[in-house]
C-alpha positions in Angstrom: 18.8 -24.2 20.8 18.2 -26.2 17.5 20.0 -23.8 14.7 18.6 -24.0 11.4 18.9 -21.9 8.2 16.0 -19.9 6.4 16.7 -18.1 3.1 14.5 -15.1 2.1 14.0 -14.4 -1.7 13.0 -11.0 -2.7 12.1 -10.0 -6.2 11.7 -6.4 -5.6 13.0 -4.3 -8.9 13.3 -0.3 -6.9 15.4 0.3 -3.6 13.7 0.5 -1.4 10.9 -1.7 -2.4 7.8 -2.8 -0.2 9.0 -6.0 -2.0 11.6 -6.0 0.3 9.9 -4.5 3.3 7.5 -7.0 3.4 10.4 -9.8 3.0 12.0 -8.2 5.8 9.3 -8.4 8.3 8.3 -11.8 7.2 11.5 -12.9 7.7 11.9 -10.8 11.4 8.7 -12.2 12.6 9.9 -16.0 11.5 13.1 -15.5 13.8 11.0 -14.6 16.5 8.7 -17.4 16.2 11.3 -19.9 15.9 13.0 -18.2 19.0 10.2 -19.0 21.4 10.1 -22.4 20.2 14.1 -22.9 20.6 15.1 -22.6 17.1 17.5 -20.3 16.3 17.1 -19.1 12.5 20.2 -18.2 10.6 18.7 -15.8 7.6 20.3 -14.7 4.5 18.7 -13.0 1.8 18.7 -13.2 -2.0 17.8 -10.1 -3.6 17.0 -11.6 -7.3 17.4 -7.6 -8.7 21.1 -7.8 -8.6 21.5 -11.7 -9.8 19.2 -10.3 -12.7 22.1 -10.7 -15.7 23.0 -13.8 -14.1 19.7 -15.3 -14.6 19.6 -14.2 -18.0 22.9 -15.5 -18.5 22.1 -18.8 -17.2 18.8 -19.2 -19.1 20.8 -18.4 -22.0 23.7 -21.0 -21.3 23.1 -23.3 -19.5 25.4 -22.5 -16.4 25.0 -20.9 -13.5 27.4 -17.8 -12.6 29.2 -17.7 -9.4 26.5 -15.2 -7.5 24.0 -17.1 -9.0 25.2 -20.5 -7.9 25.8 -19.2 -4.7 22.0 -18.4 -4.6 20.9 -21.4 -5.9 23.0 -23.3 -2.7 21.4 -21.4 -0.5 18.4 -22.0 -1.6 19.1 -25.8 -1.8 20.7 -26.0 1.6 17.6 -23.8 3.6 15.7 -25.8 6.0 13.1 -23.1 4.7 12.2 -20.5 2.4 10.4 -17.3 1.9 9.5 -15.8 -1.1 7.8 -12.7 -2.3 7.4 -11.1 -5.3 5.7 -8.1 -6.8 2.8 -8.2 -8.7 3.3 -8.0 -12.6 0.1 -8.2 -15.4 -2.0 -10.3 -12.5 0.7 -12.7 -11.5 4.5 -13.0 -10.1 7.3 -11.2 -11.8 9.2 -12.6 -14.9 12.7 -12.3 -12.7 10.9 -14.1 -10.1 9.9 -17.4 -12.3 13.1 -17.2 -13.9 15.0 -17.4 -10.8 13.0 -20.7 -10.2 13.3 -21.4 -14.0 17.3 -22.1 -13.1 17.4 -23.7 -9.8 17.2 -27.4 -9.7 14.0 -29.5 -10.3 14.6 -31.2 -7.3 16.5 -28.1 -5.0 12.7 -27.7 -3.1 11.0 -30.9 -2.6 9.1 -31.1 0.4 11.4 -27.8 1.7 8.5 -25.7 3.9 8.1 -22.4 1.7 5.8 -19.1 3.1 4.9 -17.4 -0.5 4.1 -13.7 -0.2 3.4 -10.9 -2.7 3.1 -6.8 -3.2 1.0 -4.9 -5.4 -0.5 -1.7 -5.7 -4.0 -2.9 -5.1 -6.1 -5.3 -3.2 -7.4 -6.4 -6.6 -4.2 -8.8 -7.0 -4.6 -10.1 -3.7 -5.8 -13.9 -4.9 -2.7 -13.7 -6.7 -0.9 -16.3 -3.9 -3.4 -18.9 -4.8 -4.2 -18.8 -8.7 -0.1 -17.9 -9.5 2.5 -18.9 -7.1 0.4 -21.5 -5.1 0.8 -23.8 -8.3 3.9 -23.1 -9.2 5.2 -24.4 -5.6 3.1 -27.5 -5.9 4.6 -28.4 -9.4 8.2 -27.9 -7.4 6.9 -30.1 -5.0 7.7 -27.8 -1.9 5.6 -27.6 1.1 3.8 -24.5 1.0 2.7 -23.2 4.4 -1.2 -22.8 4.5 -1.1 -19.1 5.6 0.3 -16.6 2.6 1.0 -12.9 3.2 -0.4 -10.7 0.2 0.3 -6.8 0.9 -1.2 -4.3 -1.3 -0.5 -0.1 -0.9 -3.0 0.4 1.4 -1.4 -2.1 3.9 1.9 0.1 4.3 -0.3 2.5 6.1 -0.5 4.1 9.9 -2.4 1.0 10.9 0.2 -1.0 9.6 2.0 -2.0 12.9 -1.0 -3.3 13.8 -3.6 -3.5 11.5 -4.6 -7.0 9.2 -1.8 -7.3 7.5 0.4 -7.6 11.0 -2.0 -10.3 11.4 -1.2 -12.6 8.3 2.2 -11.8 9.0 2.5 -13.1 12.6 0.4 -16.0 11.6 2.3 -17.1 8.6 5.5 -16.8 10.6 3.8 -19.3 12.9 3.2 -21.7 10.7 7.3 -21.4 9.3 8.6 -21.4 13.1 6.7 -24.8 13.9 7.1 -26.5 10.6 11.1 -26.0 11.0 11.3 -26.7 14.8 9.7 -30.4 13.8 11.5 -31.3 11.2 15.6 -32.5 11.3 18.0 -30.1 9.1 18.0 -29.9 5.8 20.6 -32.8 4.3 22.0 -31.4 0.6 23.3 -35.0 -1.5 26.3 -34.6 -3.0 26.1 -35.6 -6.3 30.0 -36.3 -6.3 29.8 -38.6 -3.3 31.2 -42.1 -3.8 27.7 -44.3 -2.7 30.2 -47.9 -2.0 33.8 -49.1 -1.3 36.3 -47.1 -3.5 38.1 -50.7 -4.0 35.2 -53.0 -4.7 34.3 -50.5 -7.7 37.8 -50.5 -8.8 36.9 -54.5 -8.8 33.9 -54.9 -10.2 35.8 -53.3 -13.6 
């Protein structure tokens, strides 16, 4: 089995949140995707909620706290992402873009990236296209054609199987194959000599 890393990002502000439910059954259907194509997927998740001050604090100064850094890693490192964020005033949270305000320019070039969102209404459901769709291109990920928007009305009886198991299945699809044909994820390090330790010491 090929083993490769996804990291989920939720932006979910209550506990519980559907937020997080739908990040969790995003993520759940991904593994079992990848499974039947021979990928194992390790999966760690970022709740942004508790990195909150840390985001703040980095906007502020400049640096990155330790949780925060940590986040920002895994995020780097992923061989994929998923992302979902509730809907605030018509487009994704503020805690949301600020996380991605913070992480490198270049942490999610051409990294595969499901985007998903949550609102209270169907009403916000283009918001994947006219907000986070752009966003994604202007970080220059890959965004995966299918995205997963889940309103109220989704979270009910005919949930298990109703439309929005649909997207979700599909959208999963699309992760599972993009990551089983594509080589891990390879993180520079921006400390690492590029020649000969001696011929720079003679070149001075």
């Amino acid at each position: 089995m090929k083993q490769r890393k996804l990291v989920v990002i939720s932006a979910g502000l209550s506990q519980p949140s559907s937020t997080r439910l739908l990040a969790d059954q995003l993520s759940a259907a991904a593994v079992g995707a990848a499974a039947r194509l021979g990928v194992t997927l390790d999966t760690q998740v970022v709740e942004l909620r508790d990195l909150a001050h840390e985001i703040t604090d980095n906007m502020l100064t400049g640096f990155a706290p330790v949780n925060l850094k940590q986040a920002q890693e895994a995020a780097t490192a992923a061989d994929a992402l998923i992302v979902v964020t509730p809907v605030f005033s018509a487009s994704y949270s503020g805690l949301f873009k600020s996380f991605f305000d913070v992480i490198d320019k270049d942490a999610l070039v051409d990294k595969p990236v499901l985007l998903a969102a949550t609102a209270g209404t169907a009403r916000h459901s283009l918001v994947i296209e006219h907000a986070l769709r752009p966003l994604f291109a202007y970080l220059r990920a890959t965004i995966l054609p299918t995205g997963v928007f889940a309103a109220s009305d989704d979270w009910g009886a005919n949930s298990v199987e109703g439309p929005l198991r649909g997207r979700i299945e599909r959208a999963a699809g699309e992760l599972a194959r993009e990551v089983e044909r594509r080589e891990p994820a390879v993180v520079a390090d921006p400390f690492a000599l590029t020649g000969d330790f001696e011929d720079m010491l003679k070149s001075l």
